[in-house]
C-alpha positions as CSV (number, residue, x, y, z in Angstrom):
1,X,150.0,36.9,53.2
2,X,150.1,35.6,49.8
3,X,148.0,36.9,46.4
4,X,146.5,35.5,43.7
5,X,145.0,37.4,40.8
6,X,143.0,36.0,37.5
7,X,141.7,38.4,35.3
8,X,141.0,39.5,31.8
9,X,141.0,42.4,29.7
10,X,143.0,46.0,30.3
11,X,141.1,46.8,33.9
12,X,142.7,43.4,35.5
13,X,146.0,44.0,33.5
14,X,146.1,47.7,34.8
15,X,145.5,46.6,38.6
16,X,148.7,44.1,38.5
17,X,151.2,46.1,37.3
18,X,150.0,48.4,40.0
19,X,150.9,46.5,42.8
20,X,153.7,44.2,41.3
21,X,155.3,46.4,38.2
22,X,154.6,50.2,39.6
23,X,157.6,51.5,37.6
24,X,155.5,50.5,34.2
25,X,152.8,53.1,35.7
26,X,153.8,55.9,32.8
27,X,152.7,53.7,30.1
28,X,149.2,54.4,31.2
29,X,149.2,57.7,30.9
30,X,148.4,60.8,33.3
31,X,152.1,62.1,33.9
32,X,153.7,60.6,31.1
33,X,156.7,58.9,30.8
34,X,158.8,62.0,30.2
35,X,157.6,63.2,33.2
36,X,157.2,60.0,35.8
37,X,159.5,61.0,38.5
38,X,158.7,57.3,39.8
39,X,156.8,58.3,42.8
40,X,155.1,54.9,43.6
41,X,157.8,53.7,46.1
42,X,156.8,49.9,46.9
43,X,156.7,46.8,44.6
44,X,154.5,43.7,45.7
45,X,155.5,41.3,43.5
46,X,157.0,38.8,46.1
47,X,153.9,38.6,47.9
48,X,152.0,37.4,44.4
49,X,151.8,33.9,44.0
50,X,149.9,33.7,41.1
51,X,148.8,35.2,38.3
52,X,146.0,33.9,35.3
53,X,144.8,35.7,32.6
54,X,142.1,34.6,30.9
55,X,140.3,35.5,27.5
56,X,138.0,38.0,28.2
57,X,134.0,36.7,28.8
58,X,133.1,37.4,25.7
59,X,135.2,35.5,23.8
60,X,134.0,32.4,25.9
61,X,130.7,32.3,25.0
62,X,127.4,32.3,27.1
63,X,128.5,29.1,29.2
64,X,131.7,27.6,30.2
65,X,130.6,23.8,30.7
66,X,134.3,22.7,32.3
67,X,135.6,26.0,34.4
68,X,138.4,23.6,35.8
69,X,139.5,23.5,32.3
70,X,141.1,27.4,32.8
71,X,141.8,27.1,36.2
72,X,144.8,25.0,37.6
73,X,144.8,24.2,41.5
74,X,145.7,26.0,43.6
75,X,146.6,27.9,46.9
76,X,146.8,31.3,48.5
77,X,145.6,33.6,51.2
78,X,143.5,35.8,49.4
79,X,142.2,35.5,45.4
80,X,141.3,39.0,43.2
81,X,138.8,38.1,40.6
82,X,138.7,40.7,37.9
83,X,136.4,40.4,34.3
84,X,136.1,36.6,34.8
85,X,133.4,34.7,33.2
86,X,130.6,34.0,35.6
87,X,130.3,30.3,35.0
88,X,134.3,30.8,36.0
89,X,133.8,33.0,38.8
90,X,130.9,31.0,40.9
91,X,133.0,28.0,41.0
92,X,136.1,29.7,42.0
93,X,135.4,28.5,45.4
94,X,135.0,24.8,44.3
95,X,138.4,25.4,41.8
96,X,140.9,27.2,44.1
97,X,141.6,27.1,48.0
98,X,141.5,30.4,49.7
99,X,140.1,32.2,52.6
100,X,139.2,35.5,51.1
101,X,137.7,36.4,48.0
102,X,137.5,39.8,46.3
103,X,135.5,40.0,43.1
104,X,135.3,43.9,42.0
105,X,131.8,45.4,40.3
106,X,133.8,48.6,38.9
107,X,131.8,47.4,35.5
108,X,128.7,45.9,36.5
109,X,128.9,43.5,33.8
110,X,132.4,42.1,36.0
111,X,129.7,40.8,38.3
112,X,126.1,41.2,38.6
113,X,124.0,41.8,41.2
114,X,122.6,38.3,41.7
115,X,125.5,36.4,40.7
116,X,127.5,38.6,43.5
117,X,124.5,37.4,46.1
118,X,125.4,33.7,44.6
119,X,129.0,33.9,45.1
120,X,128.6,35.2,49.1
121,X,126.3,32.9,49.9
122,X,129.1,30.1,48.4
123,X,131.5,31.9,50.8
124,X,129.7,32.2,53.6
125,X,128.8,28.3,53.5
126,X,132.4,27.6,53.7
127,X,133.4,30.0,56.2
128,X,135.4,31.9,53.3
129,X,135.4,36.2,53.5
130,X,134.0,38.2,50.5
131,X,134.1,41.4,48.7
132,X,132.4,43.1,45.7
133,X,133.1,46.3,46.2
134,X,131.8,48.5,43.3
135,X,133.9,50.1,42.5
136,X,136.6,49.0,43.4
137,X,138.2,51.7,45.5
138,X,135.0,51.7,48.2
139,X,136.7,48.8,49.9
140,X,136.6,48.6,53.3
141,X,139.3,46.6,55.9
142,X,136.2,44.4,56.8
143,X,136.5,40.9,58.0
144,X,140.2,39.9,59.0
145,X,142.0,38.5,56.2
146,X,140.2,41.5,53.6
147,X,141.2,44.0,56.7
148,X,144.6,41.8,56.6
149,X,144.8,42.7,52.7
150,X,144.3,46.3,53.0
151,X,146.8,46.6,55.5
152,X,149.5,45.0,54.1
153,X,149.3,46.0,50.1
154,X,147.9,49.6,51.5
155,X,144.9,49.8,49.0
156,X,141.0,49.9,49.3
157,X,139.9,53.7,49.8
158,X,142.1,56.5,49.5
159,X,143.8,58.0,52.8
160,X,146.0,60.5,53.0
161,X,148.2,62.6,55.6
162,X,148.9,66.0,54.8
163,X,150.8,68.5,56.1
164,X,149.7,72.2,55.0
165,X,151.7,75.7,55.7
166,X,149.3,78.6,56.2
167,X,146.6,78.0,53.0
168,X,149.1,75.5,50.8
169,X,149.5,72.3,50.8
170,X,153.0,71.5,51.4
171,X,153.3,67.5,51.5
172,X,150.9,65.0,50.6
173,X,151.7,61.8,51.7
174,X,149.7,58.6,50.8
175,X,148.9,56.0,53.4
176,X,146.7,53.9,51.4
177,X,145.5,54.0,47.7
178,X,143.1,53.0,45.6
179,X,143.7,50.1,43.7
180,X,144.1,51.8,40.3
181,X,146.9,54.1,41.7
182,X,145.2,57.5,41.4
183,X,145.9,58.4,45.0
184,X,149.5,59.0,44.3
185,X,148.7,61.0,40.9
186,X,146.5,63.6,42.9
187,X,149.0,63.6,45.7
188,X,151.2,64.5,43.3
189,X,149.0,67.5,41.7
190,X,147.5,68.9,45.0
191,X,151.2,69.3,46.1
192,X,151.7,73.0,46.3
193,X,147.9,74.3,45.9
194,X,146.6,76.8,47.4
195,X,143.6,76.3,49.8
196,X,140.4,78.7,48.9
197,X,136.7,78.3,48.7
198,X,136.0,74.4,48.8
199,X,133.7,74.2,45.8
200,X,137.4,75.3,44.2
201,X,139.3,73.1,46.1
202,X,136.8,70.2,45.2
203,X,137.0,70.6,41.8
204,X,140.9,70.5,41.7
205,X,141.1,67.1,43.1
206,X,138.3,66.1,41.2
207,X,139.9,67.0,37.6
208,X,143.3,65.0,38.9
209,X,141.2,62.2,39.8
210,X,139.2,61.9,36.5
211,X,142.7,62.8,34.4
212,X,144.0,59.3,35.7
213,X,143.2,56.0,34.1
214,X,140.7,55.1,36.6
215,X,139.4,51.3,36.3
216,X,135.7,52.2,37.0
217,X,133.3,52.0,34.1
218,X,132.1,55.4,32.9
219,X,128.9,53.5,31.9
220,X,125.8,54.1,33.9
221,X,125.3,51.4,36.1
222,X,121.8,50.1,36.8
223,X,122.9,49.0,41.2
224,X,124.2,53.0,41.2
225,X,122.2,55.2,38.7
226,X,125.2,56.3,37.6
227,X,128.3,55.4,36.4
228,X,130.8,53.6,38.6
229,X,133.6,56.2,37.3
230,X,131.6,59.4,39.1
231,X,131.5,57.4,42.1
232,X,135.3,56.8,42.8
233,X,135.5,60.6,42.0
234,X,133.4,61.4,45.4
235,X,135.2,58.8,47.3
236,X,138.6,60.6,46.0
237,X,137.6,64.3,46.8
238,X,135.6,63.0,50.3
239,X,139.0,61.2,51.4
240,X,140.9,64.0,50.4
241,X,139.6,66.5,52.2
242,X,139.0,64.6,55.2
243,X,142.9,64.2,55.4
244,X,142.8,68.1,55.1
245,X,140.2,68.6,58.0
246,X,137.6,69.6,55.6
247,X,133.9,68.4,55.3
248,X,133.5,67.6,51.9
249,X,129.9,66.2,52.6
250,X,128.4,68.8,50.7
251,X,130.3,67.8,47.4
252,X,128.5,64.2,47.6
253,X,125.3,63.5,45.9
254,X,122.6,62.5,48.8
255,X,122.3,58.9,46.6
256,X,126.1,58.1,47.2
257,X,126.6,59.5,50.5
258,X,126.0,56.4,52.0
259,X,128.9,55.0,50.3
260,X,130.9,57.6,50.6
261,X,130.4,59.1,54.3
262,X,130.8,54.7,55.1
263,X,134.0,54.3,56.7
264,X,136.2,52.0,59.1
């Protein structure tokens, strides 16, 4: 299975050198360079076939008149659209052949509401799978080539398997992560905590969570009532603790659960 990303702006930028360049994951911050111990074993890069990065949307104006103008032709198994134009986006399917498209809302102005009911109805015409997922780490294995994706570049929501001695966490091992990479950061942290009252243990993998660059917008967003940012947070501590054996339903907002509690 091949890959093919366009993108603009930090978010998109962020997301690629996540899958293809994870050594470079220190220069975003959370541990730190000094104190990377490199724990993002994998690189994905071969399975990448291309790679466009465009000026962000707002530097092309209200309306793109020639779209085929920034995108060349071509190929792949499955195309990530990430802070592309509109005008750009709806004709991706026209522009580039592919049989699964995945166009995240982890800033609802990446992909409005209408525009994302647009773009699926394009899809669904020619028999091609689609994803908004908003954000981006509620994906879910659905349909075979996104199920395909998840499977093979191990990202969409957070799962874990952990192995616990008495009330500490001893190993935490991720099995699939989110696309920003945070999943291996709070693995990392909850390594060697001590299990007590849940609100306690919520609020520890929250903080490691939110200390992460996440790519979710921390504005609100009109689809959620809240920002994007607070929702990857529950879908972080839910998945978490699920791995552990706990219920973590509590911790969710009623408004999210949803979401959150929707799973594979």
């Amino acid at each position: 299975m091949d890959l093919a990303i366009i993108y603009s702006g930090k978010f998109g930028e962020r997301f690629l050198c996540n899958i293809a360049f994870p050594r470079l994951c220190p220069q975003f911050g959370a541990c730190g360079i000094e104190f990377c111990d490199f724990c993002k074993e994998y690189d994905f890069s071969s399975k990448i076939s291309s790679v466009i990065k465009l000026p962000e949307p707002s530097f092309l104006g209200l309306c793109v008149e020639n779209p085929e103008n920034f995108i060349p032709n071509f190929s792949c198994d499955i195309l990530i659209a990430i802070n592309v134009h509109p005008d750009i986006l709806i004709s991706l399917p026209k522009l580039v052949n592919f049989n699964a498209l995945i166009v995240p809302a982890c800033d609802q102005r990446w992909c409005s509401l209408g525009l994302r009911k647009q773009i699926s109805d394009i899809c669904s015409e020619i028999g091609v799978e689609f994803a908004s997922p908003k954000p981006f780490c509620s994906l879910l294995p659905k349909g075979k080539i996104i199920s395909k994706f998840c499977k093979s570049f191990k990202i969409g929501r957070p799962e874990f398997d952990i192995e616990v001695d008495g009330d500490s966490i001893t190993k935490v091992k991720v099995l699939r992560s989110d696309p920003c990479g945070s999943a291996y950061y709070v693995a990392k942290k909850m390594r060697g905590y001590t299990i007590g009252k849940s609100d306690e243990l919520y609020k520890e993998i929250h903080q490691h969570q939110c200390a992460y660059p996440c790519m979710a917008s921390m504005e609100r967003d009109i689809e959620l009532k809240e920002a994007p940012f607070h929702l990857a947070g529950y879908i972080m501590v839910y998945n978490f603790c699920r791995a552990l054996g706990i219920d973590a339903k509590s911790f969710v907002p009623e408004h999210f659960r949803k979401i959150v509690l929707n799973s594979e």
